[in-house]
N, C-alpha and C positions, 0 to 999 in steps of 0.2 A: 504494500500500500504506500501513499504517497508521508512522506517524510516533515511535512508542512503541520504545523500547530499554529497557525493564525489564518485569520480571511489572507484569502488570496492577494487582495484587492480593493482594500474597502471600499472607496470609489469609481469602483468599474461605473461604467454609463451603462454598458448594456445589463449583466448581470451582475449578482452580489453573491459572496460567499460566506458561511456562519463561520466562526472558531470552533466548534464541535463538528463530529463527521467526517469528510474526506480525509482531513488534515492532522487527524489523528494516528497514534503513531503506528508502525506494521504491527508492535506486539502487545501493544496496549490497547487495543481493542477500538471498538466506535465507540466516542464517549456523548454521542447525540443519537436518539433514536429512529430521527430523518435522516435517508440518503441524499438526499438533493439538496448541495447547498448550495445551488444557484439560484438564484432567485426569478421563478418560471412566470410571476405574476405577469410583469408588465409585460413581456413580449407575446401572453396568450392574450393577456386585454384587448392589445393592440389589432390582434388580429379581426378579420371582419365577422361579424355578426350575422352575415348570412349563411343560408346552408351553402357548406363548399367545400373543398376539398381542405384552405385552411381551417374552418370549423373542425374540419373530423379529423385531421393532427392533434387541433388544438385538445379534443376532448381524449385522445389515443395518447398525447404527451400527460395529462392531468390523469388519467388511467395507471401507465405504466408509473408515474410517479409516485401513486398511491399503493400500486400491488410492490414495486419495490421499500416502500414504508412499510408492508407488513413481510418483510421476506420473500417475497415469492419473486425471485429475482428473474427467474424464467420465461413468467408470465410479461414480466416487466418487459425487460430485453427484447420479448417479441413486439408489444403495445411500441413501444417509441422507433422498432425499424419500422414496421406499419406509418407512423406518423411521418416518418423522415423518409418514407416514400412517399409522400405527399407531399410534404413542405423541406426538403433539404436544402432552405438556403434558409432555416433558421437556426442560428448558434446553439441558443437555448437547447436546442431538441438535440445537437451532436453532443454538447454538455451534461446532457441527462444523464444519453446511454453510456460517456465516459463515467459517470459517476457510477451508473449500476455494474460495467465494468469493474469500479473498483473495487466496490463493495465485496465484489465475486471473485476478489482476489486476480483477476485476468488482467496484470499492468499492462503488457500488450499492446489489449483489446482497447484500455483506456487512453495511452497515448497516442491510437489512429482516432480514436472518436472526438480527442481535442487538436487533433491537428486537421481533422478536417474542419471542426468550428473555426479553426484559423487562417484554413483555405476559404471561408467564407467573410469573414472580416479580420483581416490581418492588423488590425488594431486592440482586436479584442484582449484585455490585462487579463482575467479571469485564464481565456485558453490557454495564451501566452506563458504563466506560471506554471500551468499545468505539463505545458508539453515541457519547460525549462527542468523543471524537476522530474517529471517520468521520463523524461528522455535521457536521463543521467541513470535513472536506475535501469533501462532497458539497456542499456548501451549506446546510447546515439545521443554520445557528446557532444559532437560537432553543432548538431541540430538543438541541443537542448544550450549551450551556450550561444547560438545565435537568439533563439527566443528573451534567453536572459539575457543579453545584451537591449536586444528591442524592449525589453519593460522595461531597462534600465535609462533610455533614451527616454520614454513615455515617464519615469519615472523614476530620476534620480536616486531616491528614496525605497525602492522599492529592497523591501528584505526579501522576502521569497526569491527574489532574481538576484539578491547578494550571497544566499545561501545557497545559491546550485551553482554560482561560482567560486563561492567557498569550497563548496566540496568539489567541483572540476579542479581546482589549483592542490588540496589533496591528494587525489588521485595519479595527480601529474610531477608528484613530489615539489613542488611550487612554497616551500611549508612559509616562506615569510608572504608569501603575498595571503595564504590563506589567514595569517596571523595578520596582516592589517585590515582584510574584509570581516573576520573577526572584532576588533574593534571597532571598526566604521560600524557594526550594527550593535554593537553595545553601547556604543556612543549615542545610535540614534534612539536605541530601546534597552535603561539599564536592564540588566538581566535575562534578557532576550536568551530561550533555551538555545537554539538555533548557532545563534552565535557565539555563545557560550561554549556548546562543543565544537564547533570550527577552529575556536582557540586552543581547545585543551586539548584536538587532537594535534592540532601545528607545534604547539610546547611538547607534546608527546613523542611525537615523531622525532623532535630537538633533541629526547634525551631530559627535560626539566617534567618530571614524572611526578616532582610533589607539587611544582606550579599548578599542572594541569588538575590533581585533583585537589589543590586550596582552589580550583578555579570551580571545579565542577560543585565543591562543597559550599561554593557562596551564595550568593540573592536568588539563582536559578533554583541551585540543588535544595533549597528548602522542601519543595517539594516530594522532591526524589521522586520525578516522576520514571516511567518507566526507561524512554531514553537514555536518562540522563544514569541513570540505574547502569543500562548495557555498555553506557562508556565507560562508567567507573571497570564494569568487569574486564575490558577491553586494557585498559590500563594495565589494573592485576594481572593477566594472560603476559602481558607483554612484561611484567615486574617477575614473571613465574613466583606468585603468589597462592597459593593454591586454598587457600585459609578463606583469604582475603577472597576470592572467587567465588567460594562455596558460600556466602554471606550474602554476596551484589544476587544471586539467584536464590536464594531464599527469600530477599525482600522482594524479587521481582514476582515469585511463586506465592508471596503472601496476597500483591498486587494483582493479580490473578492474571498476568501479564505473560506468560510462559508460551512463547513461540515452540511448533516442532523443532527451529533450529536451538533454540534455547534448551529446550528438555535434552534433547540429545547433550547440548554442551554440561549438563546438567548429569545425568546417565554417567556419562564418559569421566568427568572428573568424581563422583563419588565412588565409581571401581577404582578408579587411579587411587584416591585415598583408602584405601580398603574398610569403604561403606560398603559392603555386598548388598545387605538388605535393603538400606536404602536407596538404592541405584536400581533393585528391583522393585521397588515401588514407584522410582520414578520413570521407569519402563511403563509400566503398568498405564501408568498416566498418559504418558504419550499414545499407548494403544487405547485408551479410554477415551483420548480426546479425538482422535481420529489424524493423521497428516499424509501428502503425498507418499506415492510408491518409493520413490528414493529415499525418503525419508525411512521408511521403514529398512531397507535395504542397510542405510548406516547403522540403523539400531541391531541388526542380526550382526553387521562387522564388528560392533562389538562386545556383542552374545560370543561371537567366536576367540575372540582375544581374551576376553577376562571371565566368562562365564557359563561354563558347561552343562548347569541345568538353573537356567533362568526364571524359569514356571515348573512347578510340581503338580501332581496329579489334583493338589487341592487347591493350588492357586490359582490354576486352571480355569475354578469357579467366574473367576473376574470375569471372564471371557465376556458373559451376559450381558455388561455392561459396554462394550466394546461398538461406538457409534457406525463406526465404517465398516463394511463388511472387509474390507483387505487387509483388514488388520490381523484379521481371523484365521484368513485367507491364508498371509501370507507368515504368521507367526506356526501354523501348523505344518507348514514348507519348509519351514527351518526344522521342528522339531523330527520329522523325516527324516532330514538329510542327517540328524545327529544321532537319528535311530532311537529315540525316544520316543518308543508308538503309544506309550498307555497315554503320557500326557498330549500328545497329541487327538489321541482318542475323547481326552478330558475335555480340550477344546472345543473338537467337533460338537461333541455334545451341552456343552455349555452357549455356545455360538447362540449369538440370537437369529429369529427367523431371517430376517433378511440377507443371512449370510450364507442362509440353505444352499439356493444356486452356486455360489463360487465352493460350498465346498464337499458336497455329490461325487466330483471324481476325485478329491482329497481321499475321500472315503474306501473307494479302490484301491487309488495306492498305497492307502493304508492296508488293506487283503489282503494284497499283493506282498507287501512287505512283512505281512505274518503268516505266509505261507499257503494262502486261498487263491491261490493263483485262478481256479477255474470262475470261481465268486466274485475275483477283482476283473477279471475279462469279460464276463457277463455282466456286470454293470457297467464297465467302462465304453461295452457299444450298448448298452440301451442310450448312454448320455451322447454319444459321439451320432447317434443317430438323428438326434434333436440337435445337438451344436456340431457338427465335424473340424469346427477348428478348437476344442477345448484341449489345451494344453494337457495336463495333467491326465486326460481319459487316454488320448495319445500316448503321454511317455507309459502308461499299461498295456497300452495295445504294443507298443513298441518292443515292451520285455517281455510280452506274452509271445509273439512274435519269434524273438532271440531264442528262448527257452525252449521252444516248439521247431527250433533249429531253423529258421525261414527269417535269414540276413538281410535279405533285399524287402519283404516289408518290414521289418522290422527300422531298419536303415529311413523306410520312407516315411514312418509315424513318426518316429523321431529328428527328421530334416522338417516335418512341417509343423509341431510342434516349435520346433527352434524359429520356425521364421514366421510365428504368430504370439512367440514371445523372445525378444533378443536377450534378455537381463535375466533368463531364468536359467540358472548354473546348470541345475539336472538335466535338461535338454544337452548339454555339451559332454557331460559324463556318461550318458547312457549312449550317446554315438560314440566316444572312446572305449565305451564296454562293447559293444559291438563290432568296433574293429580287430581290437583286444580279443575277443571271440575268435575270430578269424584268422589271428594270428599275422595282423598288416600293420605293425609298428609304423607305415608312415602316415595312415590315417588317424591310429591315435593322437599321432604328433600335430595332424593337421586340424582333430577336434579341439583340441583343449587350447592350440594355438589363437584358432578363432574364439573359445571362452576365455581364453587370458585378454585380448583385444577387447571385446565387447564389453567383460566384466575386470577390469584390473586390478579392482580393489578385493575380491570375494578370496578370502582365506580360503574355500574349502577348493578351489581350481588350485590354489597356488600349490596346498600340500599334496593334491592326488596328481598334479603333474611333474613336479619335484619326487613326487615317489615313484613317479614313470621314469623318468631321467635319469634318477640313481640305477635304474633296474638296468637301463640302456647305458649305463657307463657314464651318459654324457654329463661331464661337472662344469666343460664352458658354459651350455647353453640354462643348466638350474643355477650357477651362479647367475647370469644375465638376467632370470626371470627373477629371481629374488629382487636383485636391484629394481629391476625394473617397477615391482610391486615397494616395495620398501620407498621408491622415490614419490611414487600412485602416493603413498599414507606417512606420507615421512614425522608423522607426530607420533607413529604406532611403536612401540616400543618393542612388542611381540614382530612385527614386521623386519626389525632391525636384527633383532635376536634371529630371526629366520635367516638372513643373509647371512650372520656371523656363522652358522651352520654350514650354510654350502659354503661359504671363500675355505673354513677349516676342513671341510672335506676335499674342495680342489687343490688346498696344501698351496694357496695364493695370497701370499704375506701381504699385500698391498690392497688387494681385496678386504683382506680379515681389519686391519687399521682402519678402513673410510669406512667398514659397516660397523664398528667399533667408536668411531667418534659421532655418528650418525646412532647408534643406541645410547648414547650419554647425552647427545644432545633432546633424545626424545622424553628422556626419563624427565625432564623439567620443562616440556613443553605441553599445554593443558587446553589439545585441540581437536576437535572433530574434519577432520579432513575431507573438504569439498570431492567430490570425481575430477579427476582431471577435466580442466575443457570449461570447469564450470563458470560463467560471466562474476567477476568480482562485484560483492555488494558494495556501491559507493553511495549507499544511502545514510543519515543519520544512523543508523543502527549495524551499518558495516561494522568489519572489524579492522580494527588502527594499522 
């Protein structure tokens, strides 16, 4: 979400924006219970009064504004393209949909929907902010510092357009220009959150680590609002403070402020501190609260690094509670692969209903993996009959296949499988077991090569191909894959320990020293490591 804690714009001419709602922070939630903070009134007034095609925007924009007020952002979404196929040369109405956009977490979607409102009046301050700041978090600097330049021409004065050049000059390592836009908006607004962190990341970046938090602790930090919370912990992270850490997320946790990315950083440093329990509970939460598929994906990385049975047959129970069905989904996936069938069992059956469909051929492979080979075959094509691309009814049909000695379909449930989910590690494993079957080492070599690629961070490819490699002699190529994963997670301390393995097995002294300094540096480093590739957050809530 957008980065912005004041109106855009107090005196926009066309529209106005509240200080609650959009501009609220990504992990602090909406703190207004309207989505719309542009002010829809006078440009629907304006419109004509007869039956027309503006009328019936106008009442399709007053619609979708309403059903996005109670939630139903779908509904919404639909109501104002309808309108904006009617009237698309009103700002207002591309403002909306960027707003419900936002709401729906789609930055994206938000930044075309205000830069068309800016294809349509290129003076407009409201869009203008908008696109200067989501175009910073999308990526599209160039474009989001020209807009901040334009408000700032309209608007000497304007902070929102000082703050997305504050954070462009961050970004760009720029740190004293970001330290005088920094004060220019504290100068114009004591206390100004905004500029507040602009500053204390610029001192930060310096090296003066207690300025920046006497900065963050002054007229702003009274609050300790959530922001201002994730910088202190940003500081700590970079102080390798790990005390100090676990506190900035507890008050943010009290605030009921806790992003997916935050739980995870949350998860990750109370194993580091050997919280077991605790880090299971804050697991638990993140599957409770529901977050993206990658999201979950980091949380099994580091299920596999610090914790071999994460949920017990009674913890299990939680499952019920579990908003998103992939969380169910995808938490009973891992317990599979770890061979934990009861508590995976636990799952299933705790799962609430909406989680029945994704996990019907969970349930297979669960048969399959307890020896019901005929029982997980027979349900795996009732489902495959009704879905033919479900992943999971596939990789049974695939090892029903192997087992029944018939390579070539078996080979082909498991290619199609893989290529209707790329990030599912089992689909890579079971075409290595199939080769492996076969006795064609350079197929193995070319399955797991494409799951090392596709997945680089998944501990359970790293060791079952590293354990292929040993078999095959080869110590260049499991030293290389080490590295290679270990550079993928270089906060992983178990990552680093992995490489120190293979350089002592290839008896490669120069090896063993960099994964060596490379495991000393991870041991005080208190991070959840992006995927490679991933767009750096250079919003308010980045990390320093």
């Amino acid at each position: 979400m957008n980065d912005f804690d004041r109106p855009v714009y107090p005196r926009a001419p066309r529209c106005r924006a509240r200080a609650s709602g959009l501009f609220a922070s990504r992990h602090g939630g909406w703190r207004g219970s309207r989505i719309m903070l542009l002010l829809m009134l006078p440009a629907l007034l304006a419109l004509p009064a007869c039956k027309s095609p503006a009328e019936r925007a106008a009442e399709l924009a007053a619609q979708a504004n309403a059903q996005a007020d109670a939630g139903n952002l779908v509904a919404a979404q639909k109501a104002i393209l309808e309108a904006i196929a009617l009237r698309d040369d009103i700002p207002a109405y591309q403002q909306l949909l960027g707003a419900i956009a936002l709401k729906a977490g789609n930055q994206g979607d938000a930044y075309r929907a205000f830069s068309r409102a800016l294809d349509v009046d290129p003076t407009n301050m409201t869009a203008l902010a908008y696109v200067a700041n989501l175009g910073v978090q999308v990526g599209q600097i160039n474009r989001a510092e020209e807009a901040a330049d334009r408000l700032l021409t309209l608007d000497p004065n304007a902070l929102p357009a000082m703050q997305v050049k504050g954070m462009i000059a961050l970004a760009r390592d720029r740190d004293d220009e970001a330290l005088a836009i920094g004060d220019r908006m504290l100068a114009l607004r004591p206390g100004d959150e905004a500029g507040t962190i602009i500053k204390a990341r610029a001192l930060a970046k310096q090296g003066q680590f207690d300025a920046a938090l006497a900065l963050l602790d002054g007229p702003a930090g009274a609050s300790e609002s959530p922001v201002l919370l994730a910088n202190k912990l940003n500081i700590y992270r970079n102080l390798r403070q790990p005390e100090a850490m676990a506190d900035m997320l507890a008050r943010l946790e009290q605030r009921d402020a806790m992003s997916p990315a935050l739980r995870l950083d949350q998860v990750n440093l109370l194993y580091r501190l050997g919280r077991t329990d605790a880090a299971r509970q804050a697991a638990m939460a993140l599957l409770r609260e529901g977050a993206a598929p990658e999201s979950y994906r980091a949380l099994q990385r580091l299920w596999w690094e610090y914790d071999k049975t994460p949920l017990s047959v009674a913890s299990a129970g939680e499952a019920a509670r579990w908003k998103d069905p992939a969380a169910a989904q995808q938490t009973v996936r891992y317990l599979l692969a770890r061979g934990d069938l009861a508590t995976a069992q636990a799952v299933i059956r705790s799962a609430p209903a909406n989680a029945r469909p994704l996990l019907a051929s969970l349930e297979a492979r669960l048969l399959a993996a307890s020896g019901q080979g005929a029982q997980a075959s027979e349900a795996a094509e009732m489902l495959l009959k009704k879905d033919p691309q479900d992943v999971d009814a596939l990789l049974v049909r695939a090892l029903t296949a192997l087992a029944a000695g018939k390579p070539g379909p078996a080979v082909e449930a498991a290619q199609l499988a893989r290529a209707n989910d790329p990030v599912n590690a089992e689909s890579y494993l079971v075409l290595a077991r199939i080769a492996q079957a076969e006795d064609q080492a350079w197929r193995v070599r070319r399955a797991f090569e494409e799951g090392i690629k596709a997945l680089p961070q998944n501990f359970l490819l790293l060791e079952r191909y590293t354990q292929f490699l040993h078999q095959s002699g080869d110590k260049g190529r499991a030293v290389s894959v080490a590295r290679a994963f270990a550079r993928a997670t270089p906060s992983s301390v178990r990552a680093w320990s992995f490489l120190v393995e293979q350089c002592r097995w290839a008896e490669d002294e120069g090896c063993l020293q960099g994964a060596l300094a490379g495991q000393k540096n991870a041991e005080t480093t208190y991070l959840v490591d992006d995927p490679p590739g991933t767009a750096r957050n250079r919003g308010l809530f980045g990390r320093i």
